[in-house]
N, C-alpha and C positions, 0 to 999 in steps of 0.2 A: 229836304235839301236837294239843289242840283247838283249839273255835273261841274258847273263854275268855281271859279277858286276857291276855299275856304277858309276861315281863318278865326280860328277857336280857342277861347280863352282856355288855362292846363283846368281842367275839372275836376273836383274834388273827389267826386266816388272813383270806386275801385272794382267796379263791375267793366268785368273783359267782354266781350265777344269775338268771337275767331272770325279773322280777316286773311283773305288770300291775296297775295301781293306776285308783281308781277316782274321777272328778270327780262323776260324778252332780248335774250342774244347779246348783251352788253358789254360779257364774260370775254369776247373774243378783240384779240388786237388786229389791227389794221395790216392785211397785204395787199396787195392791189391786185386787184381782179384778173384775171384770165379771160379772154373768150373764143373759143373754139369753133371756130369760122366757116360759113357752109357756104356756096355762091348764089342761093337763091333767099329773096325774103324768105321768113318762117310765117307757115301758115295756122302753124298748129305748135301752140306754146304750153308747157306746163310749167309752172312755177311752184317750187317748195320753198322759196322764200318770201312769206309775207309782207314784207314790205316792199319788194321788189314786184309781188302781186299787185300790190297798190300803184307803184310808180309805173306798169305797165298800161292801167287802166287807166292813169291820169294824161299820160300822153299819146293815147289815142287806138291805143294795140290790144285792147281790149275784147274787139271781139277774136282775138286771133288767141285767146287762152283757151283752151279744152279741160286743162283741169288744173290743181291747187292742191297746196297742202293742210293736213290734217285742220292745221290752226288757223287759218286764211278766214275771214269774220268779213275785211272791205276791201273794195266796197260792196254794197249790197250783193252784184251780179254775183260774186265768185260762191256765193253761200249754195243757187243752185246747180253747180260743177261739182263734178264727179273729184273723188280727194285722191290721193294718193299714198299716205304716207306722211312723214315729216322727216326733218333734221335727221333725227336715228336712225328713223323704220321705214326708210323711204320703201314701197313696193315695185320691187325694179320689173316682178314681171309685167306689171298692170302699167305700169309707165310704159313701157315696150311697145305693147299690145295697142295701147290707144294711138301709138304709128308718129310721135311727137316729129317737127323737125328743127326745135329748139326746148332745148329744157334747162331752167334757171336752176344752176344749185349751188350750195353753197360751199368753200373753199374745206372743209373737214370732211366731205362724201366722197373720201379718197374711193371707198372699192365702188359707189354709184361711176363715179368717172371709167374706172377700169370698163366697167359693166356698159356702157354706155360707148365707150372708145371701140367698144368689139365688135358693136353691133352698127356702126357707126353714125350715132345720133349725136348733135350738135349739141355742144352744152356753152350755157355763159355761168363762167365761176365766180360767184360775185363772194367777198369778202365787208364788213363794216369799217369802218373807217370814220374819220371825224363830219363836221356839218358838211364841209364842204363836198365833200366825196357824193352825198346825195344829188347834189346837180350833176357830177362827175356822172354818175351813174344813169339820170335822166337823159343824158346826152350819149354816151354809150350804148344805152338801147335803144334812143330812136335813130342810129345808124345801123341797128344791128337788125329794125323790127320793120326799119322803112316809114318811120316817121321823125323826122329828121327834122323839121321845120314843127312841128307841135312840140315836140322835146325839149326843142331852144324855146321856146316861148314862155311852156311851163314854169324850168329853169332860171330864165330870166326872172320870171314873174316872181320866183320865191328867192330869188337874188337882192331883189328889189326890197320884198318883204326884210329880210333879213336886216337888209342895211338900215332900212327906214326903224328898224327900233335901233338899232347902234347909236343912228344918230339922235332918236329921242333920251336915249337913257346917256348919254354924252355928258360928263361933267357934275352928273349926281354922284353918291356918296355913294360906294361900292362895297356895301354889309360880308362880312366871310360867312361864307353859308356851307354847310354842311349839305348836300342833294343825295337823299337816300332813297334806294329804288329796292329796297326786299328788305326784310328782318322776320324772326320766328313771330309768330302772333301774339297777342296781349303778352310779348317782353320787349327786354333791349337785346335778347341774345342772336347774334348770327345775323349780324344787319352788313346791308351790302352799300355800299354808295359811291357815287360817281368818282372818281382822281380826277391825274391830271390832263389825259386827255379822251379821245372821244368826243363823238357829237353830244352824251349829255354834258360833258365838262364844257363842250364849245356852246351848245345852248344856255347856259348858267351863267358863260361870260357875255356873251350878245347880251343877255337879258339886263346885264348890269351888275351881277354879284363877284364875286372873287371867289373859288373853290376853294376850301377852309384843306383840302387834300389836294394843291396844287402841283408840289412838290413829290407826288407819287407817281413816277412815269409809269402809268398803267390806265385803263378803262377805266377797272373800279379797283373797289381795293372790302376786303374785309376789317370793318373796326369795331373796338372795343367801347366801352363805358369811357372806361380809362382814357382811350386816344380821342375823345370826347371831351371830357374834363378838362384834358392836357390844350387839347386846341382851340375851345373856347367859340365855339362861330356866335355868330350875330344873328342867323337865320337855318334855322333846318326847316327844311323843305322835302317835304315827303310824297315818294310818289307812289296813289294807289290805284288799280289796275281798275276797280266795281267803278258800274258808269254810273250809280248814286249811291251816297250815304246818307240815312236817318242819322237824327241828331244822336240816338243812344251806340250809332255806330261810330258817327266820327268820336264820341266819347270814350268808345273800347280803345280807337286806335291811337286817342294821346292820352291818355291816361298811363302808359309806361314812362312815357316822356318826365313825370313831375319826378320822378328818383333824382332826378340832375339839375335840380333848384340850383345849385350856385352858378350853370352854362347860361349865360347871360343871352342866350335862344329863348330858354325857359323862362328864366327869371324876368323876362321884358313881354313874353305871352308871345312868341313871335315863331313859332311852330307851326307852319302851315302844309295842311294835308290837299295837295291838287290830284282829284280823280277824273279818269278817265281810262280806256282801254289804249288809247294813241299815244300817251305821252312818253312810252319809249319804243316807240316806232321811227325808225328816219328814213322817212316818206314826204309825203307832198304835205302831209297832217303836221310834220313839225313846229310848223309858225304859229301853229295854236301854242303848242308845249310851250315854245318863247311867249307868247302874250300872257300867258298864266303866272310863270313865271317874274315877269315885268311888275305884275299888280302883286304877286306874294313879294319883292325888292320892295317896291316903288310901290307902295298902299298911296 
């Protein structure tokens, strides 16, 4: 199998295999960004936020990154830059040292900020937020990177993207879909999945489904078998991090699924496992996440 949508009927054996699934940053609510202002372009950028790595490179400032965090995969270029750190263990002396004169981090590196503020290196604090916030963001740093007119363009481009499914999936029948992005492996226990807002919640509505956990003003929300059972979706849709699954794997990872024969998900064969390492990135990569999405709705 690829890495295209898939869509597998519940399987009868009861052979697991252990699947690593992926949260990628989801956990956090929306504030809005800070960015701490220097008077000259930056010539020398490090980014500890992966997606923001991406949105860098997508809008032209690319070669102006020196280095990256821990977990930084795309695009290709950042793989051979020098890491730093991540989220947690950012290494502030090694940050210092490579002499940055913008460094992307993210809104929880309170004592990175302190450490940074003293030494007086520029930081942009970027925060998550729903779809839209990603254009927000592309255009924020290309005034802050000096590419100002690529940024709008990007933006535009996936502005465009966006709409143009809106307006395909317009007037179809809008299934209640459960969108789960982590659970313990071959169980149902400790499963995470999208609420009611956020860009996965706002990628699930573009695409045309209805968030079966709409009514939960949060990201995601942790739920049960039970809040399962209770709520009944039309569609779960599962998102797994491996960029392919063999058929004995996607087997592992719905084969927990058949316990909840009577969730009319299951009972209609309508569990779909979309892989990939991008689809809870909000990046320039988004509009894939949405077209995936559209064909696991709208088969």
């Amino acid at each position: 199998m690829t890495n295209a949508t898939t869509k597998i009927t519940m399987p009868s054996t009861t052979r697991i295999t252990k699947q690593i699934f992926s949260v990628c940053f989801v956990i956090f609510s929306f504030v809005p960004f800070v960015v701490a202002l220097s008077a000259q372009t930056p010539q020398r950028i490090i980014s500890l936020v992966p997606n923001v790595t991406e949105i860098l490179f997508a809008i032209g400032a690319g070669p102006q990154v020196v280095a990256v965090s821990t977990y930084d995969i795309e695009p290709a270029e950042v793989r051979a830059l020098p890491t730093v750190g991540a989220l947690v263990d950012p290494d502030t002396e090694r940050i210092i040292a490579l002499r940055p004169d913008l460094v992307i981090t993210y809104g929880s590196q309170v004592d990175l900020h302190t450490q940074l503020k003293r030494v007086s290196v520029p930081f942009f604090d970027y925060r998550h937020g729903g779809l839209e916030h990603i254009m927000v963001t592309m255009r924020a740093l290309g005034q802050r990177t000096g590419h100002v007119e690529q940024a709008e363009k990007v933006a535009r481009a996936l502005e465009t993207a966006i709409d143009r499914v809106r307006k395909r999936v317009a007037g179809r029948p809008r299934p209640k879909t459960l969108l789960v992005f982590g659970r313990e492996p071959g169980s149902l226990r400790n499963i995470y999945a999208s609420a009611g807002r956020g860009f996965l919640h706002d990628m699930l509505t573009v695409a045309g489904g209805e968030d079966v956990l709409n009514d939960i003003e949060k990201e995601s929300a942790q739920v049960s078998t039970e809040m399962i059972l209770a709520r009944r979706p039309d569609v779960i849709i599962e998102l797994n991090a491996a960029s392919r699954l063999n058929e004995a794997d996607l087997t592992a990872v719905l084969d927990p699924w058949s316990t909840l024969s009577s969730v009319p998900a299951v009972r209609n064969k309508r569990v779909v496992i979309l892989n990939g390492p991008g689809l809870t990135v909000p990046g320039p990569r988004v509009i894939d996440g949405i077209e995936k999405m559209v064909r696991a709705l709208h088969p």
